[in-house]
TORGUVEX-605551 format. One line per field, with one value per residue (C-alpha): residue number from 0; x, y, z; residue in one letter. Coordinates in steps of 0.25 Angstrom, whole numbers, plus 5000, padded with zeros to 4 digits. Example, Ala and Ser with C-alpha at 12.3 -4.5 7.8 and 13.67 -1.06 7.14 Angstrom:
REM TORGUVEX-605551
timi 0	1
east 5049	5055
north 4982	4996
up 5031	5029
torti A	S
END
This chain:
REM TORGUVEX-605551
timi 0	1	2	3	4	5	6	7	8	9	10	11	12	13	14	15	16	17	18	19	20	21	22	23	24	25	26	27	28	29	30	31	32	33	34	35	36	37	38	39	40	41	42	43	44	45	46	47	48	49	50	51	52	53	54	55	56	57	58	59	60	61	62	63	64	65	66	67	68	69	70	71	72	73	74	75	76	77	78	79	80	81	82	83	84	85	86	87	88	89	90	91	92	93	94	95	96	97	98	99	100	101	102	103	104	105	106	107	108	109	110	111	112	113	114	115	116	117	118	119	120	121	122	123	124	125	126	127	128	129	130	131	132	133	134	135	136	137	138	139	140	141	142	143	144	145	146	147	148	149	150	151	152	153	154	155	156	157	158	159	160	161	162	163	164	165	166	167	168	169	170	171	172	173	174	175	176	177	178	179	180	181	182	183	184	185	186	187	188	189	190	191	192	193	194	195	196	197	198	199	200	201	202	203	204	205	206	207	208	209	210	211	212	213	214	215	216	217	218	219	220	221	222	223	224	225	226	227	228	229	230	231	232	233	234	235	236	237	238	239	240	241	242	243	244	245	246	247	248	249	250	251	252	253	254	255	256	257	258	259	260	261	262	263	264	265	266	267	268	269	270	271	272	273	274	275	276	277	278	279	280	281	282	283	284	285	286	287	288	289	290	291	292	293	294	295	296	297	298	299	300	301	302	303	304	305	306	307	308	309	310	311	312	313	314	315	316	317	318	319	320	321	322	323	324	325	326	327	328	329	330	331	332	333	334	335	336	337	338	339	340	341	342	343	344	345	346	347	348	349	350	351	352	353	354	355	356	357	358	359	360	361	362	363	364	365	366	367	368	369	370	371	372	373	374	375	376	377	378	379	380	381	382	383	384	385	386	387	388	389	390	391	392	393	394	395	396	397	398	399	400	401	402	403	404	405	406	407	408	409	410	411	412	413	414	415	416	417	418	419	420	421	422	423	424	425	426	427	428	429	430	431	432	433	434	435	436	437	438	439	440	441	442	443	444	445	446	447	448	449	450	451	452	453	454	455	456	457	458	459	460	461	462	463	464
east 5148	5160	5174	5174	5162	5166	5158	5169	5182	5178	5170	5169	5184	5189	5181	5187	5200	5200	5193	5202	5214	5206	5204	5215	5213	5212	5196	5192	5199	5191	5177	5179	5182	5171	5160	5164	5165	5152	5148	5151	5144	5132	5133	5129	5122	5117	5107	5117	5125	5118	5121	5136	5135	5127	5137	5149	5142	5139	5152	5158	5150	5152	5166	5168	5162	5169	5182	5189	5180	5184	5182	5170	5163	5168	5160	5145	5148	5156	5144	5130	5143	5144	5131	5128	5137	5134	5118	5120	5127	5120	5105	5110	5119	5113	5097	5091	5100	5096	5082	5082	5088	5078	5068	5072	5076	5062	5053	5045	5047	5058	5057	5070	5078	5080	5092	5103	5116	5124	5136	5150	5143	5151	5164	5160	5153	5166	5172	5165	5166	5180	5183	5171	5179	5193	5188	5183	5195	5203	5212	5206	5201	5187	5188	5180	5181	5166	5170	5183	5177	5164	5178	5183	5170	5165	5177	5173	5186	5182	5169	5160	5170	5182	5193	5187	5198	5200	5199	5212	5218	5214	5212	5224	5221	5208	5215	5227	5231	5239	5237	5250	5253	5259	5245	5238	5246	5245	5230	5226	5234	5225	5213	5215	5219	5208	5200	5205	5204	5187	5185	5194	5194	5181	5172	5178	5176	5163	5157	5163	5158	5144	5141	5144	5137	5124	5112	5104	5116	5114	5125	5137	5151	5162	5172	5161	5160	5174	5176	5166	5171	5186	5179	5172	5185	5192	5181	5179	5194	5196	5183	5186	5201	5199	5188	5199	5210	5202	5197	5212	5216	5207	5211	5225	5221	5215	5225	5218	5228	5217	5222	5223	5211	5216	5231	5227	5220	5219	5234	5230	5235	5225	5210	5217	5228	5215	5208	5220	5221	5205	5199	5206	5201	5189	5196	5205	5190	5186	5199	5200	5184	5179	5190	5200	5188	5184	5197	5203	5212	5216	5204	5202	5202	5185	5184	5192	5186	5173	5179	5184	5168	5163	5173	5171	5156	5155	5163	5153	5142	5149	5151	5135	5122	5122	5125	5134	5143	5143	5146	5158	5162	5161	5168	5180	5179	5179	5191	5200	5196	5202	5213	5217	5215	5225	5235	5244	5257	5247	5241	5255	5261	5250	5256	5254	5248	5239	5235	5233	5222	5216	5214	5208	5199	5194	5192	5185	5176	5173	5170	5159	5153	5154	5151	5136	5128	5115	5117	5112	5120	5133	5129	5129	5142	5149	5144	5147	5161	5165	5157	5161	5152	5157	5151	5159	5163	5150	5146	5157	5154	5140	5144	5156	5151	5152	5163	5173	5179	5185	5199	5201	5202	5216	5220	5212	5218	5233	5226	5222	5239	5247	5252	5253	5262	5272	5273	5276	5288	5294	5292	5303	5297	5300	5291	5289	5283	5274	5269	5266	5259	5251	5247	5241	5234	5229	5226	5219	5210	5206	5202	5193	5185	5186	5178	5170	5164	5161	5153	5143	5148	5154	5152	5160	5157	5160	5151	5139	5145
north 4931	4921	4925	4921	4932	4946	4952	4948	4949	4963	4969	4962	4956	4970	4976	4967	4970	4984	4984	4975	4983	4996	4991	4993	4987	4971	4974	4982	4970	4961	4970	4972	4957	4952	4963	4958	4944	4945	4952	4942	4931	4939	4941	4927	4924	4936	4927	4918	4928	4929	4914	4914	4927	4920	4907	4916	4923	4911	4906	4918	4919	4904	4904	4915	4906	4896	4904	4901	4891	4876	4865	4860	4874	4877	4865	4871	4883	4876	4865	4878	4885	4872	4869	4884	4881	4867	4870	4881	4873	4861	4868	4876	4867	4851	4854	4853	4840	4834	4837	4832	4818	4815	4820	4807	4798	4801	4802	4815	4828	4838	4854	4860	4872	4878	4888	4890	4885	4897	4898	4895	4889	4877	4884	4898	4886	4880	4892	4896	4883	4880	4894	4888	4876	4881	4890	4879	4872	4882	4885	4898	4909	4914	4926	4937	4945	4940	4950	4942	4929	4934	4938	4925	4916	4926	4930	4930	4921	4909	4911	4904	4893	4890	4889	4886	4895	4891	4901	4900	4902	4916	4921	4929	4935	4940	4948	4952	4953	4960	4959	4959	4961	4946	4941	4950	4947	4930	4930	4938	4928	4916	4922	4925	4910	4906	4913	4908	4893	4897	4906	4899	4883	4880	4887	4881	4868	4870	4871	4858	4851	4858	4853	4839	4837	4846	4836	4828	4825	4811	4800	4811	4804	4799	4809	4819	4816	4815	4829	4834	4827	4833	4848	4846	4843	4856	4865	4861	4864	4876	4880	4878	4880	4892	4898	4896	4902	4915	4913	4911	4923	4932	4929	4931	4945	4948	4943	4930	4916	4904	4891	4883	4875	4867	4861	4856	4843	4837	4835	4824	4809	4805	4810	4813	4822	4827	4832	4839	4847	4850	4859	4861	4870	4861	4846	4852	4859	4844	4838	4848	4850	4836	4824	4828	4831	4818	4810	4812	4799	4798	4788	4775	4772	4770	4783	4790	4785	4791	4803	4805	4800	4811	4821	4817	4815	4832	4835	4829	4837	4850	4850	4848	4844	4833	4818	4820	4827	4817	4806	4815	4817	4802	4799	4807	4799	4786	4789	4795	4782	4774	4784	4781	4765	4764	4774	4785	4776	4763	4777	4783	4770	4772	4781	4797	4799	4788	4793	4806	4800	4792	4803	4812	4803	4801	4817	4816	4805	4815	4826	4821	4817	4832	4838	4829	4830	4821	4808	4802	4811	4806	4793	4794	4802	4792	4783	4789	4794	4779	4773	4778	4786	4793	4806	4815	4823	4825	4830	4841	4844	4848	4855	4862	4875	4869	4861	4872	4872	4859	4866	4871	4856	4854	4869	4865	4853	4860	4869	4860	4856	4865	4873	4887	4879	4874	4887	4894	4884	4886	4902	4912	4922	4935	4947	4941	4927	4937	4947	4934	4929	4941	4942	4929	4933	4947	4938	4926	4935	4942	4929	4925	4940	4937	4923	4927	4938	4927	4917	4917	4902	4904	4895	4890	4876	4877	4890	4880	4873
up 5083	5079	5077	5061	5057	5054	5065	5075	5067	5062	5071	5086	5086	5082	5093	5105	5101	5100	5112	5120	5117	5120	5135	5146	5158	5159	5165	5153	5142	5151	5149	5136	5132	5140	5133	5121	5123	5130	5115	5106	5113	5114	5100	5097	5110	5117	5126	5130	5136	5147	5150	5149	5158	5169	5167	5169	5183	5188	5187	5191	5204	5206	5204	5213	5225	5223	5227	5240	5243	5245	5234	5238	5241	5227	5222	5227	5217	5206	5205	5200	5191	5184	5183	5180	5166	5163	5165	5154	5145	5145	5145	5132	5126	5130	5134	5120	5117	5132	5129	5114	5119	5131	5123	5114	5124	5134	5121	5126	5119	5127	5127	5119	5127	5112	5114	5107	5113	5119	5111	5116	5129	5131	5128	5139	5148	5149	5154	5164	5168	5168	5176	5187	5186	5189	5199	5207	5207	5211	5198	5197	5205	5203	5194	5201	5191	5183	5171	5170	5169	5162	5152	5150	5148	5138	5131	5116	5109	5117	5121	5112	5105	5112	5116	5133	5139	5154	5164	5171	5155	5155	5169	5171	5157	5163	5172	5165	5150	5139	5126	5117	5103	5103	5108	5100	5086	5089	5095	5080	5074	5079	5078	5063	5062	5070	5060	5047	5054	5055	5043	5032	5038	5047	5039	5026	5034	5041	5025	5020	5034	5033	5022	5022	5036	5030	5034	5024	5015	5015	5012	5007	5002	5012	5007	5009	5023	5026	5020	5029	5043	5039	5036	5048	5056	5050	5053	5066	5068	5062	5067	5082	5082	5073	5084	5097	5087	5087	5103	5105	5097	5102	5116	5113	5106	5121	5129	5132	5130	5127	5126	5114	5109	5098	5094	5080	5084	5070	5070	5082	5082	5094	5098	5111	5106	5097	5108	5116	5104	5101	5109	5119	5128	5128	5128	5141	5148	5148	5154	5165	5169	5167	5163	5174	5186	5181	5184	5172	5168	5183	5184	5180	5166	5167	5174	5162	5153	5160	5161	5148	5141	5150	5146	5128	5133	5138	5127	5116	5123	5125	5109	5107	5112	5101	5103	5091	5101	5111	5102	5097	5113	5115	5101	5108	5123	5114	5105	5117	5124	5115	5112	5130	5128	5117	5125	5119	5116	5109	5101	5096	5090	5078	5069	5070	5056	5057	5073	5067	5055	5066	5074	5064	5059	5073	5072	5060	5065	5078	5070	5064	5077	5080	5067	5063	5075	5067	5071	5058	5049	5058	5057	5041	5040	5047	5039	5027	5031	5031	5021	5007	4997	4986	4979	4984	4973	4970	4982	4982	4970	4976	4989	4981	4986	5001	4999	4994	5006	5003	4998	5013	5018	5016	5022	5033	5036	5036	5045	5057	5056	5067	5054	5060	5073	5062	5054	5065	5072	5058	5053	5058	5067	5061	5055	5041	5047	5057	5046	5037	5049	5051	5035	5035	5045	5040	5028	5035	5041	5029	5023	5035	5034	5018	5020	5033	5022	5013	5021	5033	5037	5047	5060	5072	5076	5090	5092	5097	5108
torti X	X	X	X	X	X	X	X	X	X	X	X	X	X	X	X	X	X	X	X	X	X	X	X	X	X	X	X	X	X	X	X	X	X	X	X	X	X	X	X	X	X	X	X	X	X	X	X	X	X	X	X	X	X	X	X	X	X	X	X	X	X	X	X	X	X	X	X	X	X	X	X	X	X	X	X	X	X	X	X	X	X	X	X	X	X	X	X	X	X	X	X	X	X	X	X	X	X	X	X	X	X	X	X	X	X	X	X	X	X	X	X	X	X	X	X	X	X	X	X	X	X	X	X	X	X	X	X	X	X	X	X	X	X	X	X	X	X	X	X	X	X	X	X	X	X	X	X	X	X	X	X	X	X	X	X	X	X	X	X	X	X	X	X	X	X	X	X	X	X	X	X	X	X	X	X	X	X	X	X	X	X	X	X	X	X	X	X	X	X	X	X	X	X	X	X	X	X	X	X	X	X	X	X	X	X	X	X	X	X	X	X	X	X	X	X	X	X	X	X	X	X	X	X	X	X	X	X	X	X	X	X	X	X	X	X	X	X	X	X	X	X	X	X	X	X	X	X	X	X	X	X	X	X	X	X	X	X	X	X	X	X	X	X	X	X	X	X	X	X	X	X	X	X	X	X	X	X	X	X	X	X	X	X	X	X	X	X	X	X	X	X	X	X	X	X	X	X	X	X	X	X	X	X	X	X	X	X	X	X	X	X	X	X	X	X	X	X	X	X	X	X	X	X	X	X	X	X	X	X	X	X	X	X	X	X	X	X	X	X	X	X	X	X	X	X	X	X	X	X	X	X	X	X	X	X	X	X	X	X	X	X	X	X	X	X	X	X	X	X	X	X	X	X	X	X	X	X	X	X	X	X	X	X	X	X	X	X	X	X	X	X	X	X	X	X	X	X	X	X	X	X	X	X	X	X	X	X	X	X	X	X	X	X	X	X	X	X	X	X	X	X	X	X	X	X	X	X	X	X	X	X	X	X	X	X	X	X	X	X	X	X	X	X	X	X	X	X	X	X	X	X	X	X	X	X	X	X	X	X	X	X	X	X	X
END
């Protein structure tokens, strides 16, 4: 079940709210949300809810352990936790990849594993993970309540796609919340917004980009190409940040306060500035969990730059079991290299509209590392992106029922530009601003149902990571 089918926004959705509203005390919103949650990934993945369970348990009990005892009695139950979530991850998500690759490298023919990947597991992994973790240092007590945690690993609006909400972000909002009208009225807002960024945007996007990148296309035309890579680029935006809207939303609407996952990050004049600004919640589990434990920038310059291929190295492979991923994470490592040996003041004496182009087109660039995961066909888009080859009229022409979308382009580019911030320094606030606001919504949400009735494409990209 995604948040953009019809199922969920007319029937599931509904349901949840109705009964969140209907519950009194903090125990019953918690067994309600968790039944429910617990619902909707078993909609999808009723086997692997047994996993994600026994992950949560054993965490649970671990974590429990570990309190009131000294650091390094801590470390003997914080050691099978870890490895408890890491195992899961890496025999469901990486064995068939390990397998494929030594298969190559030794020359004898490897058994496959053959499951499905659980969905959302590295986002609910890193959860559980990060409340083990804080546990052990002591930034949070062990919850002893396993229906309150079980609550906030499974809770559906960021369960199977983001945004990796911390523990210690929502604790006290396990134990305590109210729900206001304020809360209620902005988190609708977001979710409605969130929706029209997937419905109306991504999926427009996810069209043009499909069918450039369709395999056994051959040589296609240079402006083809770069159509593509920039369809790609909006879909995976509106797509992603479009998914945390709604996450976001929905928590507000329950009285949960998630943390932003995205600050338009194609308005960037530096990869750095890029990545604080692009996923967050994940770019931030990464600093805290491995860079900082691993010294951080308070080493010598060969141990950062250790630390930091490590870092871009784990985050390749937590996007995919693919080398294309890897080469994306190490495409990262490389160009935030360069970005520290230059320096900040040698990078802000080029002019910000050229910094800004330069860093787009390094997105672009990465994008495509991301998006073609066929080594050959990467190697040829590449090639093609930079060497010219007309025939691209003709080959709109003949994609022209694909390639309608292409009137979106430029609306979707206004859109990645913090729009709604500069709309709102500058409108009054008084009852005609808030009734218009709330119209467009009404309306907005009647085109998404409107256009979710019309087609069955509907995907989310980071469903399958």
């Amino acid at each position: 079940m995604v948040f953009s089918s019809l199922v969920f926004l007319l029937a599931f959705f509904p349901l949840v709210l109705i009964g969140n509203f209907a519950a009194r005390s903090i125990r019953m919103k918690n067994l309600m949300l968790c039944a429910f949650s617990l619902l909707f990934y078993a909609w999808g993945e009723p086997v692997y809810l047994f996993l994600m369970l026994v992950m949560v348990v054993t965490n649970y009990l671990f974590a429990l352990l570990m309190e009131g005892k000294d650091k390094q009695k801590r470390l003997l139950f914080l050691i099978p936790a870890v490895l408890v979530d890491i195992g899961a991850i890496a025999f469901f998500k990486y064995g068939d990849f390990t397998l494929i690759n030594l298969e190559k490298l030794l020359g004898v023919t490897m058994p496959r594993i053959g499951l499905p990947l659980p969905i959302g597991i590295s986002f609910f992994t890193f959860q559980i993970m990060s409340y083990t973790l804080d546990v052990y240092r002591g930034e949070v007590p062990a919850q002893r309540s396993l229906l309150k945690l079980t609550t906030y690993v499974a809770l559906f609006p960021q369960l199977v796609a983001g945004p990796i909400v911390r523990y210690q972000t929502i604790a006290e909002e396990l134990d305590d919340r109210r729900e206001s009208l304020q809360d209620f009225a902005e988190g609708l807002h977001r979710f409605i917004w969130g929706l029209g960024k997937k419905v109306v945007f991504a999926n427009s996007m996810a069209m043009l980009a499909d069918t450039v990148y369709a395999p056994g296309q051959g040589v296609l035309p240079t402006l083809v190409l770069w159509l593509g890579v920039i369809a790609y680029a909006l879909q995976i935006y509106f797509d992603f940040s479009g998914y945390s809207d709604m996450a976001i939303g929905m928590g507000r609407m329950f009285g949960f306060h998630f943390l932003e996952n995205f600050d338009h990050p194609y308005c960037s004049r530096s990869i750095t500035e890029f990545w604080r600004r692009w996923h967050i919640s994940l770019g931030s589990w990464f600093r805290d969990y491995v860079y900082i434990p691993l010294g951080g920038n308070r080493v010598k310059f060969p141990r950062m730059i250790f630390n930091m291929l490590v870092v871009w190295a784990l985050t390749g492979l937590w996007h995919g079991a693919n080398w294309n991923f890897i080469l994306w994470g190490l495409y990262y490592f490389l160009l935030l290299l360069v970005e520290k040996l230059l320096g900040k003041k040698r990078l802000e004496k080029i002019p910000g509209l050229l910094r800004h182009g330069g860093t787009l087109f390094l997105i672009l660039l990465g994008w495509l590392l991301f998006r073609v995961e066929d080594m050959v066909q990467l190697g040829q888009t590449f090639a093609g992106m930079f060497t010219p080859n007309g025939g691209a009229p003709a080959y709109l022409a003949g994609h022209h029922d694909a390639l309608y979308p292409l009137y979106l382009l430029i609306p979707a580019c206004i859109g990645c530009l913090p729009v709604g911030k500069w709309l709102k320094r500058r409108l009054p606030e008084n009852g005609a601003v808030e009734i218009l606001g709330a119209a467009l919504d009404v309306l907005l949400y009647a085109l998404c149902v409107f256009m979710l009735l019309g087609s069955t494409y509907n995907p989310f990209i980071y469903f399958r990571f």
